[in-house]
C-alpha positions in Angstrom: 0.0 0.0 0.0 2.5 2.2 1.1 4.5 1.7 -2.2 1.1 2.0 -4.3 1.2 6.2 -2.5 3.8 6.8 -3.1 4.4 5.7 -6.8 1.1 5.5 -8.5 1.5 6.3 -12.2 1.2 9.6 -14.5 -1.3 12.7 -13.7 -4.1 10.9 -12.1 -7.3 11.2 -14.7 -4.4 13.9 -15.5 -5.0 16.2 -13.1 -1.5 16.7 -14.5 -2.3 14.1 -17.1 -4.9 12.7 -19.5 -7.6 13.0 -17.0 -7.7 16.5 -16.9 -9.9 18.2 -19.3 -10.0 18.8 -22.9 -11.9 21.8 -23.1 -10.8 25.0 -21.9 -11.9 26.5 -18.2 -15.9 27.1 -18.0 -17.6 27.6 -14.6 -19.5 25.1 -13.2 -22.3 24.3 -11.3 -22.0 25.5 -7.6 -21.2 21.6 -5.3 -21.6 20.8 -2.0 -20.5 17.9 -0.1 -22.9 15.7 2.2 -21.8 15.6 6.1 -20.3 11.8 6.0 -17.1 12.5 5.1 -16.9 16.3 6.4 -18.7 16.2 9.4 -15.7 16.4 11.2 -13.4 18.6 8.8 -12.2 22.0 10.6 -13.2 25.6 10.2 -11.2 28.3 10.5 -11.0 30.9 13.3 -12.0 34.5 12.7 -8.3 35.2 13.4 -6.8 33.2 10.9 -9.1 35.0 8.1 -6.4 37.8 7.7 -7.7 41.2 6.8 -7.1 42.2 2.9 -6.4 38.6 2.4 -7.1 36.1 -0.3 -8.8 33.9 2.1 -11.3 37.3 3.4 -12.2 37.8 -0.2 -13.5 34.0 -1.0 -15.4 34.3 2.5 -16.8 37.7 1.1 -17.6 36.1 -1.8 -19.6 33.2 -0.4 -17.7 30.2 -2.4 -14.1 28.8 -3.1 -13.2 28.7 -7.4 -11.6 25.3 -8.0 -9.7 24.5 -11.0 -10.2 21.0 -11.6 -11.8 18.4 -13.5 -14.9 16.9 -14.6 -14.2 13.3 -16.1 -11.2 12.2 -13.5 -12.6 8.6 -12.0 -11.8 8.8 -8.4 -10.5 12.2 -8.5 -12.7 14.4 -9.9 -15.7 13.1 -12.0 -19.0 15.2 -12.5 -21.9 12.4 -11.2 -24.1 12.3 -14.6 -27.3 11.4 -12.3 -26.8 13.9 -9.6 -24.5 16.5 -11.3 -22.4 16.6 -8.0 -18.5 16.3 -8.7 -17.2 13.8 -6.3 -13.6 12.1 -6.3 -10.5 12.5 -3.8 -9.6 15.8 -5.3 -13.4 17.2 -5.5 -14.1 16.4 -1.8 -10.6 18.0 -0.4 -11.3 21.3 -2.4 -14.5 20.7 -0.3 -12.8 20.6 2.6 -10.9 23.4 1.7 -13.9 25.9 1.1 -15.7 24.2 4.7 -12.5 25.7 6.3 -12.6 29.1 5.1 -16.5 29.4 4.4 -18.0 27.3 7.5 -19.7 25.0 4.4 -18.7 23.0 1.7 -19.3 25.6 -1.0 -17.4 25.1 -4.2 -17.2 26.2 -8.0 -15.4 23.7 -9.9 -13.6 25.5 -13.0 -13.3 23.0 -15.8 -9.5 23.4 -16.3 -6.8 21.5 -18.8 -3.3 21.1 -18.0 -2.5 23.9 -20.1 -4.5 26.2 -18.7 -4.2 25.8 -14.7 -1.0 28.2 -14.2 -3.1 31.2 -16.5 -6.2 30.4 -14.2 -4.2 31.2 -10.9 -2.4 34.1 -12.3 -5.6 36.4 -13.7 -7.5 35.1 -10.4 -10.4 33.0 -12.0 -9.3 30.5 -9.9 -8.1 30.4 -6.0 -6.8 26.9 -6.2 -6.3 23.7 -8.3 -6.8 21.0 -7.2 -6.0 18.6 -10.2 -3.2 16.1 -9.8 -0.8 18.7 -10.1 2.5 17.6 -9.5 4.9 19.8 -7.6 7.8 21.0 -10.0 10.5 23.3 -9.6 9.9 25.0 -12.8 6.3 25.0 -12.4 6.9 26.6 -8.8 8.2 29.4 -11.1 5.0 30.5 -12.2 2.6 29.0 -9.1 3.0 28.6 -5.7 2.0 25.0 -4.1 0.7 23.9 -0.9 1.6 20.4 0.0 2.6 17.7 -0.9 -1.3 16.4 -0.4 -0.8 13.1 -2.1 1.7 11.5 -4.4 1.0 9.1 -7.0 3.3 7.7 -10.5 2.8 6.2 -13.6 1.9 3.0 -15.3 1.3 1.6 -18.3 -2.5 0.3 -20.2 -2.7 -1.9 -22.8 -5.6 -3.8 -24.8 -6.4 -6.6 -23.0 -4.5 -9.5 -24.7 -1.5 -7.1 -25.6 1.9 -8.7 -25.4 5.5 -8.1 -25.0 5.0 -4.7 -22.6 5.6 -5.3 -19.5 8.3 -2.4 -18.8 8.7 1.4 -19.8 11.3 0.2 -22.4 9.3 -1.8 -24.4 7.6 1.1 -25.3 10.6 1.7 -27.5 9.3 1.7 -31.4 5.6 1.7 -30.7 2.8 4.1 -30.7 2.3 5.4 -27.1 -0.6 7.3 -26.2 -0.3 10.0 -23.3 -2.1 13.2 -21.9 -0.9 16.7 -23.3 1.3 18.7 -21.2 1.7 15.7 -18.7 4.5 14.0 -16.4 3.9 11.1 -18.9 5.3 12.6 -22.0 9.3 13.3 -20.2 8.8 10.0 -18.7 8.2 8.4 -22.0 10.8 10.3 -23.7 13.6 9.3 -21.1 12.7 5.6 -20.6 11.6 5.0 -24.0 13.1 7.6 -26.4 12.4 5.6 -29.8 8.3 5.7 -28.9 5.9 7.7 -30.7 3.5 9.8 -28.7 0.4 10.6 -29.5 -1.5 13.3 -26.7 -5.2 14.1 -25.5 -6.4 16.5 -23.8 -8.6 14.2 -21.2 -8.6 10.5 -19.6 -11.3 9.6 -22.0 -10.0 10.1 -25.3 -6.9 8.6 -24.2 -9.0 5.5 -23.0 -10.8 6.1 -26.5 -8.2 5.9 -28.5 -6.4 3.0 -27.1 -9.4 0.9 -27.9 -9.1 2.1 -31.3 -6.0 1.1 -32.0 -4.6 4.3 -32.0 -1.9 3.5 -30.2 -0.2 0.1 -28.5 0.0 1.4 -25.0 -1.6 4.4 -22.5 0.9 6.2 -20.2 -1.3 7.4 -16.5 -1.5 7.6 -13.1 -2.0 4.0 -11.8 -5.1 5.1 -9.7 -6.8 6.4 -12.9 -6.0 3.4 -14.8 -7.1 1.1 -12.1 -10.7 3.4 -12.4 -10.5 2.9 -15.7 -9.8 -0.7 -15.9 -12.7 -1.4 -13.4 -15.1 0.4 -15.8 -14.2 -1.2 -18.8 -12.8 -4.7 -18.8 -10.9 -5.2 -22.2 -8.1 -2.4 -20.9 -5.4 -3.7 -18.4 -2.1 -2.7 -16.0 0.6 -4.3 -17.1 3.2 -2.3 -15.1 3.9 -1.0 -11.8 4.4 2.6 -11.3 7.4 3.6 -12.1 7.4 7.1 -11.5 6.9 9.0 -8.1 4.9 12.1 -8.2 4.1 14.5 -5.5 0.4 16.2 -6.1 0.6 20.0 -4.7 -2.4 22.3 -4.2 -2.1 25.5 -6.6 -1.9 29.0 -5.5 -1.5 32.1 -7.0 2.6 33.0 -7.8 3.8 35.0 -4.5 0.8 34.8 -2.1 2.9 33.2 0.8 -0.5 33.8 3.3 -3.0 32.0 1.0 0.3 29.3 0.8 0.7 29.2 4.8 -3.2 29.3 5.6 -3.7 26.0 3.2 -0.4 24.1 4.6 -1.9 24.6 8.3 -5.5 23.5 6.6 -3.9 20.6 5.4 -2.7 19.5 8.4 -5.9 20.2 10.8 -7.4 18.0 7.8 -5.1 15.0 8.3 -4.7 15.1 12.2 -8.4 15.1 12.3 -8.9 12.0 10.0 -10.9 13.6 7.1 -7.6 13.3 4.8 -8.2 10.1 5.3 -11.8 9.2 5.1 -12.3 11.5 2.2 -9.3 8.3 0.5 -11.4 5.7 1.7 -14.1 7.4 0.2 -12.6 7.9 -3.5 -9.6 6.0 -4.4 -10.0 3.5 -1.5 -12.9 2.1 -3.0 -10.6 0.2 -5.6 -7.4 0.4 -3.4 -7.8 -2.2 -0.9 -5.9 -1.4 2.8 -6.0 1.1 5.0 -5.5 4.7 4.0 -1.9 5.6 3.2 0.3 8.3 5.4 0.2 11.5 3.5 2.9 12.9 2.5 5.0 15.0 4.3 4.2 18.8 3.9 7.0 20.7 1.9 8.9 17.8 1.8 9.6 17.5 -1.9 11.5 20.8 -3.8 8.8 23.7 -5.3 6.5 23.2 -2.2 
């Protein structure tokens, strides 16, 4: 379990990979999250809510903008029967906006991976939370909170497929992966003779690997395992083989929005919601206890 954490494969559903999603931003609907799993998360004092503060203008305005997804299994997936976006990443922006608001109260903005960094920066946005892994150069244009989670990449085939069962067998084959991902260096250092062929979301990856598109699909292992579960002719043939460390996205230079969401983060786990909003989501395919989180600022760019 403890290895699956901390090595699960490429963006999850693409928050920084495939999964995230094609289209560009749009608003949508306004979510809120049942009392199960955040009956228990913490609110902030009045005193933390610093005057002038990015934090006093989403409790002005009566609801936290998310940049995330809408077809991430697990992560982030719009319900099509109750509209409600649920997955691990929809219910801790949850969390987040309980702490600041006193309620669950959310906009999720339908991001892509191109597209998060430019949503923080002009503001239409006050976080992402979207399988975003912690870089150094990203941490040049955004400032992350965290690490919340950390995941890695594996490798999707065909059912039947044979003769990939490592990164370098990808080496002469088509390899299908999600546009501006973790997957696409990975593929180019482990398998520099593959041809890559990108989507913009989880689905059209999953889409095209059915149609033969390409031989093999490069994601994070708990989206594939979502995947897989949902559609029984795809399969894992790998273990991850990448670590990734998720971070929470702030604006570029707000260090009290950065601070007040690292000491939300760590109410969140002490208390146990952390890890009940896991079992919730990526538990349910993940047997074992929920994992330790990962240390935060642990990795560099946090």
């Amino acid at each position: 379990m403890k290895r699956f954490v901390a090595v699960a494969a490429v963006s999850l559903l693409a928050l920084t990979a495939c999964g995230e999603a094609s289209s560009p931003a749009v608003p949508g609907a306004s979510q809120s999250s049942g009392p199960d799993v955040l009956a228990k998360a913490p609110v902030a004092t009045a005193a933390e809510i610093l005057p002038g503060s990015t934090m006093e203008k989403i409790k002005q305005r009566g609801e936290l903008l998310v940049g995330g997804s809408l077809d991430a299994p697990l992560l982030s997936q719009q319900n099509p029967v109750t509209g409600q976006v649920e997955g691990f990443d929809a219910e801790m922006g949850k969390a987040l906006a309980k702490y600041i608001l006193g309620e669950p109260k959310v906009k999720i903005v339908n991001s892509a991976s191109e597209t998060r960094e430019a949503l923080l920066a002009n503001g239409t946005v006050d976080v992402v939370f979207q399988t975003y892994t912690i870089t150094e150069e990203r941490a040049k244009q955004v400032a992350f909170a965290g690490p919340y989670y950390t995941s890695g990449l594996s490798i999707a085939v065909k059912k039947g497929t044979t003769g990939i069962a490592k990164p370098e067998d990808l080496n002469g084959k088509k390899v299908l992966a999600g546009a501006n991902t973790p997957a696409i260096p990975a593929i180019k250092k482990l398998a520099p003779q593959a041809e890559i062929l990108t989507f913009g979301s989880d689905p059209e990856c999953i889409q095209a690997l059915k149609q033969d598109r390409g031989v093999a699909y490069v994601q994070d292992e708990t989206i594939l395992i979502a995947d897989a579960k949902k559609d029984p002719s795809i399969e894992i043939v790998t273990k991850p083989f990448t670590e990734d460390p998720y971070g929470i996205g702030l604006k570029h230079g707000d260090d009290q929005m950065k601070k007040f969401v690292n000491d939300w983060l760590k109410k969140t786990q002490d208390a146990g919601v952390w890890q009940d909003i896991w079992k919730k989501s990526i538990g349910t395919v993940v047997a074992g206890e929920a994992p330790v989180p990962p240390r935060i600022g642990s990795v560099p760019g946090s």
